[in-house]
C-alpha positions as CSV (number, residue, x, y, z in Angstrom):
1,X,-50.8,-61.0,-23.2
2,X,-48.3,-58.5,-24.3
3,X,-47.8,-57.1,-27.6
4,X,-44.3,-57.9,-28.7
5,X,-44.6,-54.8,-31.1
6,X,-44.7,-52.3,-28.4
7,X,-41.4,-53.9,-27.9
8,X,-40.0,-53.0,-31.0
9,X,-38.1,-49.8,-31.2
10,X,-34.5,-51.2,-29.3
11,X,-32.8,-51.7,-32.9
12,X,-31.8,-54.7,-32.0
13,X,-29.7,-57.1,-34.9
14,X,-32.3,-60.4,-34.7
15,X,-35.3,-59.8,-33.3
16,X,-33.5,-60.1,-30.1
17,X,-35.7,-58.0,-28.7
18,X,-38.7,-59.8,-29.8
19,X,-37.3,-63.1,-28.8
20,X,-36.9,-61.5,-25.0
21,X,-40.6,-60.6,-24.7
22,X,-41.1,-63.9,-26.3
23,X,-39.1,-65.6,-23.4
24,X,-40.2,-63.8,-20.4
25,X,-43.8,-64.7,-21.6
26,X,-42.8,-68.1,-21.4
27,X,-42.0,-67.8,-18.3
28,X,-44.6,-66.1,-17.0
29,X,-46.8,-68.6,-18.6
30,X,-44.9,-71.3,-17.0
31,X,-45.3,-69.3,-13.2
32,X,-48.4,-69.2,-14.3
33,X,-49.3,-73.1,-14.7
34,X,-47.6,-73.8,-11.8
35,X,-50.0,-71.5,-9.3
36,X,-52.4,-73.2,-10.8
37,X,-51.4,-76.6,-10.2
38,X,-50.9,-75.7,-6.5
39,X,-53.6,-74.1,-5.5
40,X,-55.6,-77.2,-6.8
41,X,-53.4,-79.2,-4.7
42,X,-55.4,-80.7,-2.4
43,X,-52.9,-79.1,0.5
44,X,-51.7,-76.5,-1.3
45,X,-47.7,-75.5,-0.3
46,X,-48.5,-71.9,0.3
47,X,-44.2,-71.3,0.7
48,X,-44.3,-72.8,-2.9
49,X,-47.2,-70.5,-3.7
50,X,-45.4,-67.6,-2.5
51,X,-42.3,-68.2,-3.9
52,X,-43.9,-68.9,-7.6
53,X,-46.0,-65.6,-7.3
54,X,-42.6,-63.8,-7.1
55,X,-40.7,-65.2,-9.7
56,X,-44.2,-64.6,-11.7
57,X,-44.0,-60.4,-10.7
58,X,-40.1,-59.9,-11.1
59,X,-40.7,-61.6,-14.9
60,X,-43.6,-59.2,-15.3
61,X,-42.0,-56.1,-14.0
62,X,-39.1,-57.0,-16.4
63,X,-41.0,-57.7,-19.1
64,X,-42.2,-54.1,-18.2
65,X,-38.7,-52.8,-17.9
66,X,-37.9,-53.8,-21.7
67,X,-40.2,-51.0,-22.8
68,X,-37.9,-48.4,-21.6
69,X,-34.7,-50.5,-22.1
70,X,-31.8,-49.4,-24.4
71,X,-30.5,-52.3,-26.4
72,X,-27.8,-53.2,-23.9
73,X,-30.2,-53.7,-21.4
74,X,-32.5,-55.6,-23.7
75,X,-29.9,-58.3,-24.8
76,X,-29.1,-58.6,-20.9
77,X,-32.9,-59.4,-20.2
78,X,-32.7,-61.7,-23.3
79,X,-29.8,-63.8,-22.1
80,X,-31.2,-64.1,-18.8
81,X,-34.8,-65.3,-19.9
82,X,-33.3,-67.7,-22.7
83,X,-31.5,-69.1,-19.7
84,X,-33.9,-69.3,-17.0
85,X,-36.7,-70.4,-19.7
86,X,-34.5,-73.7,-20.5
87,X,-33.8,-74.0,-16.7
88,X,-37.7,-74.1,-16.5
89,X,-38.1,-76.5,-19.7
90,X,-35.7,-79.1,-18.1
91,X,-37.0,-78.9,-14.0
């Protein structure tokens, strides 16, 4: 898991940079489930497989990027994962 403090230094008004690593973690953790789930599918869709294992590495590689990311970068990662996290929630 990642440490939302080493996450910290954008300035952001909010904790919206907080709430971004917060996000993307959900997502990940939702990826995450979901690979699970289908590899103990007893036929496992191994398009579905591949296709979740992507979404899971972009999410981590951005969750990466936000380390390095000024705070207009860091709300645009925000709004994104808010987004895609309530896409996930209601799928």
């Amino acid at each position: 898991m990642t440490d939302p403090e080493a996450f910290g230094s954008s300035g952001l008004e909010g904790g919206e940079d907080l709430a971004a690593v917060e996000d993307i973690q959900e997502v990940v953790n939702w990826y995450t489930a979901q690979l699970v789930a289908e590899h103990r599918a007893a036929v496992p869709d191994e398009e579905r497989v591949e296709e979740l294992k992507a979404g899971r590495q972009a999410a981590l590689a951005d969750q990466q990027q936000l380390a390095t990311a000024d705070p207009e970068e860091t709300a645009r990662i925000a709004e994104v994962y808010a987004a895609r996290l309530r896409e996930l929630k209601e799928s």
